[in-house]
C-alpha positions in Angstrom: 54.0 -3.1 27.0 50.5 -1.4 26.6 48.2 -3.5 29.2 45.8 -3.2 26.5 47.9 -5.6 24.0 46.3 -8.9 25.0 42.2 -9.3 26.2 40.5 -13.0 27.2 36.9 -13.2 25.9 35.1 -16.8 26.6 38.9 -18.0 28.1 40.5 -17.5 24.4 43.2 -15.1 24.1 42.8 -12.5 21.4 45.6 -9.9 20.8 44.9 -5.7 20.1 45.6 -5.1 16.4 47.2 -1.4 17.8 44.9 0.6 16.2 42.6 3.1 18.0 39.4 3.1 15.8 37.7 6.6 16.4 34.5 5.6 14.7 32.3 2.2 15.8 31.9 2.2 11.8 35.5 2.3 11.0 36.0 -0.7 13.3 33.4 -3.0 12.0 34.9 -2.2 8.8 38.6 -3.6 9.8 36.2 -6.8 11.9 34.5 -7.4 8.5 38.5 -7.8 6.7 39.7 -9.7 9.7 36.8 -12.2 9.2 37.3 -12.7 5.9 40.4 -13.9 6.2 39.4 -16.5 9.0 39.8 -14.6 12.2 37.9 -14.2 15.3 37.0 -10.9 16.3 35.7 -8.6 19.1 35.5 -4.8 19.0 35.7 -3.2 22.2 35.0 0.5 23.2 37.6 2.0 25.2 37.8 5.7 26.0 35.5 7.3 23.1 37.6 5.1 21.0 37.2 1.3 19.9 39.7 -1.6 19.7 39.4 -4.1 17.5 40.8 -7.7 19.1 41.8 -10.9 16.6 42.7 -14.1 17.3 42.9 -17.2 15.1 43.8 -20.9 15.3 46.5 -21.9 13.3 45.4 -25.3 12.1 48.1 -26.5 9.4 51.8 -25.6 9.6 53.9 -25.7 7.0 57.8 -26.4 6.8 59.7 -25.9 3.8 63.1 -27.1 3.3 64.9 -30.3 4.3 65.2 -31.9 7.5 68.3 -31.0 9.6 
């Protein structure tokens, strides 16, 4: 596993989307997408390159189906 997969900011866990950004631009682009749909976000230079890490809080599960 790439030791790069899972980052703590502020004690939250936020997973690597596993993309390799080679532009600052290009990944405030994919943070501006991941916080429209209701994630948190941190981009994170690493190497000449920038990671973009997500995490969100899953606050209403849903279960189909009937009871077993």
């Amino acid at each position: 596993m790439d030791k790069r997969m899972v980052r703590y900011f502020d004690r939250k866990k936020f997973m690597w989307d596993g993309e390799e950004y080679t532009s600052e631009d290009d990944a405030r682009q994919k943070e501006k997408e991941y916080r429209g749909k209701d994630f948190e976000v941190r981009v994170v230079p690493d190497n000449g390159k920038h990671l973009v890490y997500t995490r969100r809080v899953v606050i209403e599960v849903v279960v189909e189906g009937a009871p077993m």
